[in-house]
C-alpha positions in Angstrom: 145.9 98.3 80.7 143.0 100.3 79.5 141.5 101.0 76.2 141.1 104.3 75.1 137.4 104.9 73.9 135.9 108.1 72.4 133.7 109.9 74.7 130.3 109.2 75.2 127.6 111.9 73.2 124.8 112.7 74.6 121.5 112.7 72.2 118.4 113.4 73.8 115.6 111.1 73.2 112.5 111.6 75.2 111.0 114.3 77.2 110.3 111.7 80.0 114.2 110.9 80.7 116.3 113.8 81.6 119.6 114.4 79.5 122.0 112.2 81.0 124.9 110.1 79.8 123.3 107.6 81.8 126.6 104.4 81.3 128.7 107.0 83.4 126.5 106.7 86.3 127.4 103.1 86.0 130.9 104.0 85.4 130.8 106.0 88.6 129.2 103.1 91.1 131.3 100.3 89.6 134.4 103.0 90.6 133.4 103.6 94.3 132.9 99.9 94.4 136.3 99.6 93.4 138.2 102.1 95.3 136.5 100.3 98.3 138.3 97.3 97.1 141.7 99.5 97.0 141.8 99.8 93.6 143.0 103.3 93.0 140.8 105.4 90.8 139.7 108.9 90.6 137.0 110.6 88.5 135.9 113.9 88.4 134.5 116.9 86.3 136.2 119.5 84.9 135.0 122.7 82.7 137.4 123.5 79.8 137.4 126.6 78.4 135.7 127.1 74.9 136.3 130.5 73.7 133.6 132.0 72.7 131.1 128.9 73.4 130.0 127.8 76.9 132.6 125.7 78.8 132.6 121.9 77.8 131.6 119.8 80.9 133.8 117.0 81.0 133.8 113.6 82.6 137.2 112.7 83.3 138.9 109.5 84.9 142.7 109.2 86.6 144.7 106.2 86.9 147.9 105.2 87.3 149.4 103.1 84.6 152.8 101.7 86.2 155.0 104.9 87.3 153.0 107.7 85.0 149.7 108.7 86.1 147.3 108.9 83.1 143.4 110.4 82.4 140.9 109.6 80.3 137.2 111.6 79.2 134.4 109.0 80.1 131.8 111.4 78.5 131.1 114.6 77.8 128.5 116.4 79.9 128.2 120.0 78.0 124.5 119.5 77.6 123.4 118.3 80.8 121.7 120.7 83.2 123.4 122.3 86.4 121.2 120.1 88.8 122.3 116.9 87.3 126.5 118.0 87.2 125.9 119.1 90.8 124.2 115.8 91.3 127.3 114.1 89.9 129.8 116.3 91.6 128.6 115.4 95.2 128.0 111.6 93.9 132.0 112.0 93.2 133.0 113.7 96.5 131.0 111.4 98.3 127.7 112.5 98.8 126.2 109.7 97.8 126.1 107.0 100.6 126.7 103.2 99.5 123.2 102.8 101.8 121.3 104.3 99.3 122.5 102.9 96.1 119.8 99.5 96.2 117.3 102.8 96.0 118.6 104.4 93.4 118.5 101.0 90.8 115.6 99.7 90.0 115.1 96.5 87.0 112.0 96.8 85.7 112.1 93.9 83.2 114.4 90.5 83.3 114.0 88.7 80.2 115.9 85.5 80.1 118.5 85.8 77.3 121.8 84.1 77.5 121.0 80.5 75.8 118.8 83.2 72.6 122.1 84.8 72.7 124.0 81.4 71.8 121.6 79.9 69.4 121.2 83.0 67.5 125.1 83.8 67.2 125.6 80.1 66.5 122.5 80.0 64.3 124.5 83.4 62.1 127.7 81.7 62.4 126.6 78.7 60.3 125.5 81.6 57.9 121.9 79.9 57.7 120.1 83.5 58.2 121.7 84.5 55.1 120.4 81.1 53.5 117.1 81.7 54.3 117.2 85.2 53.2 119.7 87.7 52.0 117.5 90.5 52.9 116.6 90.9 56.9 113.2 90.6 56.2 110.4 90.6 59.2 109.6 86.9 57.4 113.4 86.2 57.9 113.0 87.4 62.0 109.9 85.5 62.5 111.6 82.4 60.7 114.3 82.8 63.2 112.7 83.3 66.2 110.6 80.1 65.8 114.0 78.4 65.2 115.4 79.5 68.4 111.8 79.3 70.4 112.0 75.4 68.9 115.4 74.8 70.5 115.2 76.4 73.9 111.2 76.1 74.1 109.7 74.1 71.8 105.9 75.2 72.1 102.8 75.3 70.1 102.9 78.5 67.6 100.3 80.4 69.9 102.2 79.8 72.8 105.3 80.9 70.9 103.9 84.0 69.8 103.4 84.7 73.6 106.7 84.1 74.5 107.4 86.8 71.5 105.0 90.0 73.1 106.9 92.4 75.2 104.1 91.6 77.8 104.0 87.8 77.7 107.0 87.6 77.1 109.4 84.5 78.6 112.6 85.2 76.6 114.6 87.9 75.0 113.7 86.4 71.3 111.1 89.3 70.9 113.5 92.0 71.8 116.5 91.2 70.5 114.7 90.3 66.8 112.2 93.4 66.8 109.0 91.2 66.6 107.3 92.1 69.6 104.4 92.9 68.5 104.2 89.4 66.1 100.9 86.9 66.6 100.2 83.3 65.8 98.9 84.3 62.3 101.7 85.8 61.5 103.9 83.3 62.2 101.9 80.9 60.4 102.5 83.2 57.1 106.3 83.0 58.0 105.9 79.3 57.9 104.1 79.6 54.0 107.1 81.8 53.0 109.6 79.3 54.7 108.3 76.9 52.7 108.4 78.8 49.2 112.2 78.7 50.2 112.4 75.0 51.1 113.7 73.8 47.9 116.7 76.7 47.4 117.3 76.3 51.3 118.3 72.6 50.9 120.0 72.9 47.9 122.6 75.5 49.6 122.2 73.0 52.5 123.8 69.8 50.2 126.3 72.0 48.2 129.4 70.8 50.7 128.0 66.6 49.6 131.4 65.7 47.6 131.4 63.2 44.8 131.2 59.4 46.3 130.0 60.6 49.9 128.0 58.9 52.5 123.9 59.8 52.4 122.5 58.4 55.3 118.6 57.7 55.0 115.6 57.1 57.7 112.5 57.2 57.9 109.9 58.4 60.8 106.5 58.9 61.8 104.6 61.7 63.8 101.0 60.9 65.8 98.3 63.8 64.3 95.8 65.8 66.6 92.7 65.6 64.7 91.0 64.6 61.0 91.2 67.5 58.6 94.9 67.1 57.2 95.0 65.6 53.8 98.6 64.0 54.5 97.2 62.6 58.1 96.4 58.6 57.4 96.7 55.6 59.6 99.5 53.6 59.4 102.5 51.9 61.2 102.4 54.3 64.3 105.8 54.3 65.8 105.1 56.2 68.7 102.3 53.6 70.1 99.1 56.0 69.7 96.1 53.8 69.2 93.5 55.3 66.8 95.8 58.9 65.9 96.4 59.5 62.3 99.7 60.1 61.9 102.6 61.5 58.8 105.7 60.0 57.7 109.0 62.4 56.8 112.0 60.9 55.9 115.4 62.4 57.4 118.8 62.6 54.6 122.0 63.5 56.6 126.0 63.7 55.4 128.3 61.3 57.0 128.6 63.3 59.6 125.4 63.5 60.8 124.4 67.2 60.1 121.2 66.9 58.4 120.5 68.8 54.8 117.2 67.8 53.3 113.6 66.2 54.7 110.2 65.5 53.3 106.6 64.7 54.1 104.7 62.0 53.2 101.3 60.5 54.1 101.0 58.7 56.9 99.8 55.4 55.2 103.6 55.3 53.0 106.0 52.5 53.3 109.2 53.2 54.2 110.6 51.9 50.9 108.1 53.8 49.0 110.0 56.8 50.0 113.2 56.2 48.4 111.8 57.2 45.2 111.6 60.9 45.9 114.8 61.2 47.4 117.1 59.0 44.4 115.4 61.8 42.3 116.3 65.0 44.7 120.0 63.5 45.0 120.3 63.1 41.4 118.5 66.2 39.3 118.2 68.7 42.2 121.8 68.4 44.4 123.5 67.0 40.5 125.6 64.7 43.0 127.5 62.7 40.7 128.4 59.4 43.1 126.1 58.5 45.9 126.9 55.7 48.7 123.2 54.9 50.3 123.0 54.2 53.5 119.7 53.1 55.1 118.4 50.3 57.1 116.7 46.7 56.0 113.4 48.1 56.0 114.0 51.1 53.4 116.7 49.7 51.0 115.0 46.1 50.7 115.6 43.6 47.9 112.3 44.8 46.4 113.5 48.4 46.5 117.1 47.2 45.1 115.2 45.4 42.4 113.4 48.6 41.5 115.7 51.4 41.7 119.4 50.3 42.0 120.0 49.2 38.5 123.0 46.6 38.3 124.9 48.3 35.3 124.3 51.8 37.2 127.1 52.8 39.6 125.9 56.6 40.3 124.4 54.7 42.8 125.9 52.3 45.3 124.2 51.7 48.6 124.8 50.0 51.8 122.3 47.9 53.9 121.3 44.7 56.4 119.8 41.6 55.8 116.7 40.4 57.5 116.7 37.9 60.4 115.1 35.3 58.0 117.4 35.8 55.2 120.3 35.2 58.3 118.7 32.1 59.3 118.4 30.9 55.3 122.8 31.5 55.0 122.7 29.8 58.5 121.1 27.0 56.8 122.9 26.9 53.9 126.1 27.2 56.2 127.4 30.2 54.1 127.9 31.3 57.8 129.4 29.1 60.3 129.8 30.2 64.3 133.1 29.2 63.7 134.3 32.4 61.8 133.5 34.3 64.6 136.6 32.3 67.1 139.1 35.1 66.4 137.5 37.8 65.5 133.9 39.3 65.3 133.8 40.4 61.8 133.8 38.1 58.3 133.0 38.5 54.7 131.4 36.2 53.0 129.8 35.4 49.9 126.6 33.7 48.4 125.0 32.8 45.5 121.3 34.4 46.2 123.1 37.9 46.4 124.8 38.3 43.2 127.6 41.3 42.6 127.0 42.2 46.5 129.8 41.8 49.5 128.4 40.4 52.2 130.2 40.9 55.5 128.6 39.2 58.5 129.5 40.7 62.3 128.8 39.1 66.2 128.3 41.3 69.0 129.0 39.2 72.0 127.9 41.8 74.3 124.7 42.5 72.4 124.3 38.3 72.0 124.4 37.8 75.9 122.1 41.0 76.2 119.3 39.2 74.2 119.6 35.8 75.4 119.0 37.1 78.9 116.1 39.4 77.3 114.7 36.7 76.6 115.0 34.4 79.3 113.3 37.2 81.7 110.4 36.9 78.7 110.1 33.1 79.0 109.9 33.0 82.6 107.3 36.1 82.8 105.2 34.4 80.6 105.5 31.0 82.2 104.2 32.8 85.5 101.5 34.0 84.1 100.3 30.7 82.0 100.6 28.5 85.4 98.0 31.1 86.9 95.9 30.1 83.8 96.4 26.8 84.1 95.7 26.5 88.3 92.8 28.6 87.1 91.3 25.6 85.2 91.3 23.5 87.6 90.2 25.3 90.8 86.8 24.2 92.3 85.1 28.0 92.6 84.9 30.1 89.5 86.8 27.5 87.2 87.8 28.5 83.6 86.1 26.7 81.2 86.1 26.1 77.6 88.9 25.8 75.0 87.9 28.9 73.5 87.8 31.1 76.8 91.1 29.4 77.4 92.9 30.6 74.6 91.4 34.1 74.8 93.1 34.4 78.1 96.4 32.5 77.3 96.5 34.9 73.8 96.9 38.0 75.8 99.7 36.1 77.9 102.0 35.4 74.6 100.9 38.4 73.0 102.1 40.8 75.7 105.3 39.2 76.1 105.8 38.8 72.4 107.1 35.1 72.8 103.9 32.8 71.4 106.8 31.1 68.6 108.9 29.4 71.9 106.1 27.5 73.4 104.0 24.6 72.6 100.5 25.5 73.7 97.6 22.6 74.4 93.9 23.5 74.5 91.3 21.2 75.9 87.8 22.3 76.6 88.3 22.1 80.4 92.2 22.0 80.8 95.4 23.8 79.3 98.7 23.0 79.4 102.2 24.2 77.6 105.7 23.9 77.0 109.0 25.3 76.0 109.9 24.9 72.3 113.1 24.5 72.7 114.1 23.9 68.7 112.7 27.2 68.5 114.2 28.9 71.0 117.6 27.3 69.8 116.9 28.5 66.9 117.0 32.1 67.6 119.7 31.7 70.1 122.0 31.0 67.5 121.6 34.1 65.6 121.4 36.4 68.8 124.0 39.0 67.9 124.6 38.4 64.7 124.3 40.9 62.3 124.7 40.6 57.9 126.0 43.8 56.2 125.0 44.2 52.4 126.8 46.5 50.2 127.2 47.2 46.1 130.8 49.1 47.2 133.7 47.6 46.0 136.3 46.8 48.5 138.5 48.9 47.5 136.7 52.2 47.9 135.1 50.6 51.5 136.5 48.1 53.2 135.1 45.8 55.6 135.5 47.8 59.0 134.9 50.8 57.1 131.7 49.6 55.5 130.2 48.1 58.9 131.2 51.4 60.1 129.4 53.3 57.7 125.9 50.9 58.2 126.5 52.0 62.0 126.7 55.3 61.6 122.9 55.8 61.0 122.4 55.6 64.9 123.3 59.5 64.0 119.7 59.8 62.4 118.0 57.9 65.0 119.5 60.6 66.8 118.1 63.1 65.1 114.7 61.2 65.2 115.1 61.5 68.9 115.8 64.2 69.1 112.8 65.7 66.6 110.3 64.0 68.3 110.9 63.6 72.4 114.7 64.7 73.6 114.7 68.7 72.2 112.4 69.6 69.5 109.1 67.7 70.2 107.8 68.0 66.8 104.9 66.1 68.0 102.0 66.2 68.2 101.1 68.1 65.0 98.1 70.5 65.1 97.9 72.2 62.0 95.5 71.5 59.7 96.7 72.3 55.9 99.3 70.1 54.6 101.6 72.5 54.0 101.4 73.8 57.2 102.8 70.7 58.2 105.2 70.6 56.2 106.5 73.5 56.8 106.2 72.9 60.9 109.1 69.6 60.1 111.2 71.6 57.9 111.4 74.4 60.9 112.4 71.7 63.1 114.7 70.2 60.7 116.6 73.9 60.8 116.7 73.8 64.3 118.1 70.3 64.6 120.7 71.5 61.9 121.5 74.4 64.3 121.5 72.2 67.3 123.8 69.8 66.0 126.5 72.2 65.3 126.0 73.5 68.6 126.5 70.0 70.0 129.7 69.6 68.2 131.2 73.0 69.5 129.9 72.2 73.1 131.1 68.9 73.1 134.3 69.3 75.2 131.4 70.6 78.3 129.0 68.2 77.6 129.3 64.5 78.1 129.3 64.1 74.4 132.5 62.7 73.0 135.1 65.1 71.9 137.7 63.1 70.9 137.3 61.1 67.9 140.4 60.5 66.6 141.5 58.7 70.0 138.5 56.9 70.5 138.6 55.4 66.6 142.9 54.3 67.9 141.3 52.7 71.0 138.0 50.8 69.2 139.7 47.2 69.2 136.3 45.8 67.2 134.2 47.3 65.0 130.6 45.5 66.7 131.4 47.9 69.6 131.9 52.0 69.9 134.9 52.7 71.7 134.9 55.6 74.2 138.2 58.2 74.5 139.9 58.7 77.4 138.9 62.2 78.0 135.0 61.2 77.3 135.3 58.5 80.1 136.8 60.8 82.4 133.9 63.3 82.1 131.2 60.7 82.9 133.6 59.0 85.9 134.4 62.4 87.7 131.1 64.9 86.2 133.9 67.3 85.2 135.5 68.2 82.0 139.5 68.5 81.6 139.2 72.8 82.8 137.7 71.2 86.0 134.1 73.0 85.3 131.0 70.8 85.8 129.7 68.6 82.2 126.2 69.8 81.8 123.7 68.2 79.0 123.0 70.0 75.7 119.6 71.1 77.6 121.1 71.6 81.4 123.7 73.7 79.5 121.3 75.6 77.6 119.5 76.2 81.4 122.2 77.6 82.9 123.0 80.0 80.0 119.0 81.0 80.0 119.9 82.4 83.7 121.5 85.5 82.0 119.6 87.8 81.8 118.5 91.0 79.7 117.9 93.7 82.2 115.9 96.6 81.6 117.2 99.1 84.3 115.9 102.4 86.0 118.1 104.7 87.7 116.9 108.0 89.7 119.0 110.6 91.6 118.5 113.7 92.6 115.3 113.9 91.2 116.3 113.2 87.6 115.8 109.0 86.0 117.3 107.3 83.5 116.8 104.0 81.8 118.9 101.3 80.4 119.8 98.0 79.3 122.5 95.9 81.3 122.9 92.2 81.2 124.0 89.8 83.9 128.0 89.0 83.9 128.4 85.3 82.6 129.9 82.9 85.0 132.9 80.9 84.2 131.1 78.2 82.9 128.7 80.4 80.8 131.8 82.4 79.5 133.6 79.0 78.3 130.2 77.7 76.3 129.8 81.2 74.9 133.7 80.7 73.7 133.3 77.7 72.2 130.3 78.7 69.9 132.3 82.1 69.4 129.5 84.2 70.4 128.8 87.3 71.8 125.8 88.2 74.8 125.3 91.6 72.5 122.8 90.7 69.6 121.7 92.2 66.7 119.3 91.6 64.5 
């Protein structure tokens, strides 16, 4: 079946293209193609009479639909001059070999376009554009296109602007957005008026947050290039640069994972510190009546408890872990016994040093027989390394001397390894020896796997499952965290120099994780991501371990999904959809040319991950 279409209008543009419907020439090729297939189809021009006006030049098409033969108009030629419709006419008779049609097509630009195509619908579909702005604004473009760049390119704004220049151009962002002619400054003004917007953004961001939800809560840190920011200070650096200044942000996210709201701190802030500014966004900006907390041992402390999570106040319940001391002390005290552990992995408990809180205390036998032989490998690389010390001191050439040099030597050892606490260590001015502690090691051994959940929540709004559950579920953020800084997005390292540039350089990448993630969830099904919750939650038989679905398993066993097409990665995926392409195409015959846009046909595996985001390879801005 075909569908009927009005005929195509010709409108002249330029004097340096000919008047020519110029998709009917495409129309005509893609026809002879066909009829050399044996696919029936006949085309042809016909003059109609116009009374008193010239005769309208018609583009006409035949087929046969079942037993009736039917015709169509493909365009109307009227204003098209005699050489070109005598072009066409032989073209249609045949006087036009198949030889010489890889002459007559020429592409003159391929931009890569397929995975802008699938961020940007996806990006509109979320209805963030509209978010940002209401009014298509060249800010709200530039905004846009550094959200995109950051997903399928993450880059440095100068290389970004490159990308965006019809000359340096690596994608179709420039085209498709009209900001071609966009440089580095002005994307760094986009960023300032990004920022003005932060505030209204996340707000519209945290409206779906119901009463009593989940918040989960992290915090991360970002290495600096150079002195001049006022938020860059030294501090804990997470990512292991020596001597690199460095900013702290802190990450909120629903239950589900989609993040809504991020800040900036200076690089010198504790974690805990933090809270502070987001218990007072939650309650006077979002006005969220009921707030569950979720955040790990290092952020929601007993400190920060004691500070700001007032007994009598319930607006604000929260959910954490105790320390590996604080384990050891309920150890101890035998407020938790290995024996709880026999039948199942999961207890609650109670104590008397954690007034009005459930504790509920978990064993991860997997991750218990993980670290014990962690740490075995540890003891025994260490030990290799102190015998060499200790032949060292008493070789005949060269011998190490000195209790001081001694230690010095034996210090890096330990250090390295990070397992000084399990041995006894002996320094004598000419001699050295050591030994395991094993009380010590014991010690640890017996808390290996174990794990203390704290919680304000009453049992029966959380229960214990559920509320381990809900503690776990911040792996989400350290997604996100991976995501931001190494995986996708590479926030890092941070160039700018004012401090609201930097700011505003984490908020753009928190947009394009919140983009990504939906992405992810649509894609799931092609990537090996899971896709089936609800049967994966029916098959988890104990809450200390994730339990995968069938149909997830089966995607990483056989590398194909349940349609039989290949599972990709959220990045190979994104590849393979970058391979379509935005053509810019020139067409000459019979001493006329014509130029136009055509992009490449999606495979079967692009088609399906275009379906599944619901978007469309025709963009608009």
């Amino acid at each position: 079946m075909f569908k009927s279409h009005k005929p195509l209008q010709y409108k002249e543009r330029s004097p340096f293209y000919p008047p020519i419907a110029y998709p009917c020439i495409l129309r005509i090729y893609s026809d002879l193609y066909r009829q050399m297939r044996g696919i029936i189809v006949v085309m042809y021009i016909e003059r109609v009479p116009n009374r008193n006006s010239p005769p309208a030049v018609l583009l006409r098409e035949s087929y046969r639909e079942g037993s009736k033969v039917r015709k169509r108009t493909l365009a109307n030629l009227s204003k098209l001059p005699d050489h070109a419709i005598d072009g066409l006419q032989a073209l249609l008779k045949g006087g036009v070999t198949i030889a010489s049609l890889p002459e007559s097509f020429k592409i003159t630009r391929s931009r890569p376009h397929g995975h802008v195509a699938a961020v940007l619908g996806c990006l509109k579909n979320t209805g963030l554009h509209n978010l940002i702005s209401s009014e298509n604004s060249r800010n709200r473009r530039l905004v846009l296109a550094m959200i995109i760049a950051r997903i399928i390119d993450p880059r440095s704004k100068l290389a970004t602007a490159r990308g965006f220049s019809d000359e340096t151009c690596f994608s179709s962002i420039g085209k498709i957005l009209g900001i071609e002619g966009a440089d580095e400054d002005e994307l760094y003004l986009a960023m300032d008026w990004l920022l003005s917007k932060q505030e209204s953004i996340e707000n519209n961001l945290a409206k779906h947050l119901a009463s009593s939800t989940l918040v989960l809560y992290d915090v991360s840190s970002s290495y600096f290039e150079g002195k001049t920011c006022p938020l860059a200070r030294y501090g804990y650096n997470r990512d292991g640069k020596r001597g690199k200044l460095q900013i702290v942000f802190g990450l909120m996210c629903d239950a589900s994972g989609s993040p809504f709201a991020i800040e900036v701190f200076e690089g010198n802030t504790a974690d805990p510190t933090t809270l502070t500014n987001q218990i007072t966004k939650l309650k006077e900006r979002f006005g969220i009546a009921k707030i569950i907390w979720v955040g790990d041992r290092g952020i929601i402390s007993s400190t920060t408890i004691q500070q700001h999570f007032q007994a009598n106040d319930r607006a604000f319940d929260w959910i954490s872990a105790l320390r590996s001391v604080q384990i050891r002390t309920l150890v101890e005290q035998e407020s938790i016994q290995l024996s709880l552990f026999d039948q199942k992995n999961i207890a609650e408990i109670s104590s008397s040093d954690y007034p009005g809180e459930r504790l509920i205390a978990c064993r991860n036998p997997i991750l218990a027989a993980d670290r014990a032989k962690t740490r075995e490998e540890l003891l025994q690389a260490t030990e290799k390394e102190l015998a060499k010390i200790a032949a060292a001191t008493t070789r005949e050439k060269r011998r190490l001397k000195g209790a001081s040099n001694i230690a010095l030597r034996v210090g890096k050892v330990v250090n390295r390894y990070k397992v000084a606490k399990h041995f006894k260590l002996d320094f004598q001015e000419n001699s050295f020896c050591y030994e395991r502690n094993t009380q010590s090691i014991e010690n640890e051994a017996a808390l290996d796997g174990l794990y203390v959940i704290r919680t304000t929540v009453e049992s029966e709004v959380l229960s214990p499952t559920e509320t381990v559950r809900a503690y776990k579920s911040l792996s989400q953020v350290e997604q996100a965290f991976r995501s931001f800084k190494t995986v996708d997005l590479k926030v890092r390292p941070i160039y700018h120099r004012l401090g609201d540039r930097v700011k505003a350089h984490v908020f753009l990448c928190m947009l394009a994780y919140y983009v990504e993630w939906q992405m992810r969830s649509l894609l799931a099904p092609m990537l090996f991501d899971e896709d089936d919750w609800k049967s994966a939650h029916l098959q988890q038989t104990s809450v200390v371990k994730a339990a995968k679905s069938d149909r997830t398993r089966a995607k990483a066993r056989t590398k194909r999904t349940a349609d039989n097409l290949p599972v990709h990665s959220f990045q190979t995926l994104l590849a393979d959809l970058g391979t379509i392409a935005h053509n810019e195409i020139l067409a000459t015959m019979e001493g006329a040319s014509w130029v136009f846009d055509k992009i490449t046909q999606p495979t079967i595996v692009q088609q399906k991950a275009l379906d599944l985001l619901g978007v469309s390879l025709i963009c608009t801005q």
